[in-house]
N, C-alpha and C positions, 0 to 999 in steps of 0.2 A: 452245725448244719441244721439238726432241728430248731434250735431256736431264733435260725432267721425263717424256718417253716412256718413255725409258728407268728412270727412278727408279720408276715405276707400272710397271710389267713387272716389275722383281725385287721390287718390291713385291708383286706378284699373286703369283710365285714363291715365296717367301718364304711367304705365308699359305699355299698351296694344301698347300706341306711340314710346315708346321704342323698341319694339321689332317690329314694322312696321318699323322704320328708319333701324333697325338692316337687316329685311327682303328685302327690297328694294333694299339695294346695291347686294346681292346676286341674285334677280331675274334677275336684270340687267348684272352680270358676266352670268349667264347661257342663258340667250337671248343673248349677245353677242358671248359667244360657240357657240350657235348654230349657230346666222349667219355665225363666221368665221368657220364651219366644215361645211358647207350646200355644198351639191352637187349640182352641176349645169347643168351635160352633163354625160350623161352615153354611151359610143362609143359601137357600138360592129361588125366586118368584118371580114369576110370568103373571106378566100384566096386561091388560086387557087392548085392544085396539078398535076400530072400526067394522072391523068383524066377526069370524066365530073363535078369537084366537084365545088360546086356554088361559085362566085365570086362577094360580096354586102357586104353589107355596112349600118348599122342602127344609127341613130344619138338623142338619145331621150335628152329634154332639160329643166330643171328645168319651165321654162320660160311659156311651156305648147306647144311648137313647135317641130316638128321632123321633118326628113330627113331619105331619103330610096336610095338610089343610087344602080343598079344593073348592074354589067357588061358582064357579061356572065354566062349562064346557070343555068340562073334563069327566073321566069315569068316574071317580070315586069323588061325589059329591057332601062333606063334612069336616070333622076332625079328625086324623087317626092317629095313632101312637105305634110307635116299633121299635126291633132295636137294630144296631149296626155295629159288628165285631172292629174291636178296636184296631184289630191290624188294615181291615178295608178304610178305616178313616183314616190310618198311617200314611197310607197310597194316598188318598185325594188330598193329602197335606202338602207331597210330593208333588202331586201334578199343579195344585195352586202357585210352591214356590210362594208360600208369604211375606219374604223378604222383600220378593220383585212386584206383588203386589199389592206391598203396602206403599211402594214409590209411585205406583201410579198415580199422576197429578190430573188427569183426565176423562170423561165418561165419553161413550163411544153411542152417538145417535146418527140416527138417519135424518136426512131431512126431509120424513115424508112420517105420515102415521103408519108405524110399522109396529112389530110386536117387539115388545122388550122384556129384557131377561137381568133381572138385576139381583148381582152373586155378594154375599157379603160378608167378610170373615174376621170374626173374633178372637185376638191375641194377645195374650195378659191384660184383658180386661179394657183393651183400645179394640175397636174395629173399624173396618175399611169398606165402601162399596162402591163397585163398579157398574155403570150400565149399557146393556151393548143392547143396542136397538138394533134391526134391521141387520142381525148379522154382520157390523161396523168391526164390533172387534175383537183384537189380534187373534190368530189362529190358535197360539197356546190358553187364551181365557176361552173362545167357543167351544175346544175338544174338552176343556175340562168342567165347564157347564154341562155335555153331553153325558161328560162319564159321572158326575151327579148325579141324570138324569136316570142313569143307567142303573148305577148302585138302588136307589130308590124305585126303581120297577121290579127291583129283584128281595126287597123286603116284605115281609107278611104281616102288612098292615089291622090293626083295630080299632073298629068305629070307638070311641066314644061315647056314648049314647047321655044325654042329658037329660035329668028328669026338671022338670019347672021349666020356667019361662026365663029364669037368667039366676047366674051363682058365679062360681069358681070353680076354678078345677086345676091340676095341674099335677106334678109329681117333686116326690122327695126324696134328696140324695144324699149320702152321710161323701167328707171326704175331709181329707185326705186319708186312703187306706194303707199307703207306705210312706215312710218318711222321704224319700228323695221322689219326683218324679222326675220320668225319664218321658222323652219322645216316641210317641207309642205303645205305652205300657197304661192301663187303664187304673186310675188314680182314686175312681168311685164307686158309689157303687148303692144301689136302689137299699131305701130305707122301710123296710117292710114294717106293720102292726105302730106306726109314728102314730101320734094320737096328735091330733088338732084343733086346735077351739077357734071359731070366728067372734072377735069381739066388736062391739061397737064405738067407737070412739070415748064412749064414757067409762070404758071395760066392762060392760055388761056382755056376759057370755049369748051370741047369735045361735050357735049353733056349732056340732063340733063330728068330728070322722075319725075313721083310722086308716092307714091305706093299707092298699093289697100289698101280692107279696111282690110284686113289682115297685112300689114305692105309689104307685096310683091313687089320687081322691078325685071328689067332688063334692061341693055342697052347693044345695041349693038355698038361695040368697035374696030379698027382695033387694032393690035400687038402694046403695047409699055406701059410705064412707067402714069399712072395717081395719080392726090391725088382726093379723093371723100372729097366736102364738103356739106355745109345745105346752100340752097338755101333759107333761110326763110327770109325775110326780118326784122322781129321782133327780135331784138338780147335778149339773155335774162343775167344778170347777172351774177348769180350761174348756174353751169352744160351747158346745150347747149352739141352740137353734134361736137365730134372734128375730125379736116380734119386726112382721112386713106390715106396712100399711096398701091397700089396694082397693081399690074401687068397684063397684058393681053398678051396670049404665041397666037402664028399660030392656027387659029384653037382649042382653047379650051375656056370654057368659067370661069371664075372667080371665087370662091364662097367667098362672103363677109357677117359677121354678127355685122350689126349696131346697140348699143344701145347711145341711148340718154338720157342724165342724168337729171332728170326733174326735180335736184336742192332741194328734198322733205330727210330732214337730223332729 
């Protein structure tokens, strides 16, 4: 009698591991779905029309950072910077449904000069945009346009403030901070005291920064051709920050977004 106890007991054993080895590789296909369908940047810009119709610009970013850009006839006239809790971009991931809107085959215009609102969203490194002019389209893209609209009325924007006539500016983000990512879980995260050198095409050092503790720079820059590289002394094997090339026009200033790969697989 015990020793069929026993022979049903590793018996039990035996299946329960079975179907844990069986379960494992499937959680693993679906954590990997998810990273490669995770959204990263949800755009959305109101473009100008024949009248006073606002002219900005919202940039919200998986990452937990956002951007407000407004150019006329809106309140807040400039650049600003903010941020937005990963679980509130979890929800507008929700209400976009990026599956259904990356099948959309179609933009959504009026036939008349109307104001349009063109929403644009980033998913493993493809994106998609849609544009609903005149209120043309479907009821699930306008309410979710709104509640964009909404989330970004309720963040505590900061100007930017530029010093010179034209440079660069932008921020820096280390990632991956866990190995796996999951849907909603924030995956980055702001690189504080990053040092950076502006070179010149020739590698002649331009000019160089550190950012705050938010991951924030700026430099100011005359008109011409730079590569940004990592001033860090410490090289590190795996990941590191790789040199960008970027432009600098008359009079405007650059927007660059750095991440630095922290090597963590």
């Amino acid at each position: 009698m015990k020793l069929r106890r026993t022979f049903w007991l590793l018996s039990l054993v035996v299946m329960v591991n079975a179907f844990s080895a069986l379960a494992a590789p499937q959680r693993m296909d679906e954590e990997q779905n998810e990273a490669q369908n995770a959204v990263t940047e949800i755009r959305i810009a109101r473009r100008g029309c024949r009248g006073a119709c606002p002219i900005d610009e919202v940039v919200l970013r998986s990452g937990g950072t956002a951007q407000y850009v407004g150019l006329a006839n809106v309140e807040k006239i400039g650049t600003f910077i903010g941020k937005i809790q990963p679980r509130v971009f979890a929800k507008l991931v929700e209400l976009v449904q990026p599956q259904e809107f990356f099948d959309v085959q179609q933009n959504f215009v009026a036939q008349r000069d109307a104001p349009s609102i063109v929403m644009t969203v980033v998913r493993s490194g493809a994106s998609q945009s849609v544009i609903d002019s005149g209120d043309k389209a479907p009821l699930q893209i306008w309410s979710t346009e709104m509640a964009i609209f909404g989330v970004a009325s309720q963040i505590q924007w900061k100007k930017i403030e530029m010093k010179g006539k034209s440079g660069v500016w932008g921020n820096v983000s280390m990632s991956p901070i866990h190995p796996v990512e999951r849907i909603g879980q924030k995956n980055s995260a702001p690189k504080a005291n990053a040092v950076l050198i502006a070179q010149t095409q020739d590698g002649k050092e331009a000019a160089r920064t550190t950012t705050d503790k938010d991951g924030n720079f700026s430099l100011t820059l005359p008109p011409g051709d730079y590569i940004m590289v990592s001033g860090e002394k410490i090289k590190v094997i795996i990941g590191g920050m790789m040199p960008q090339q970027f432009i600098v026009k008359e009079k405007e200033w650059t927007k660059m977004a750095i991440d630095i790969d922290t090597g963590i697989r």
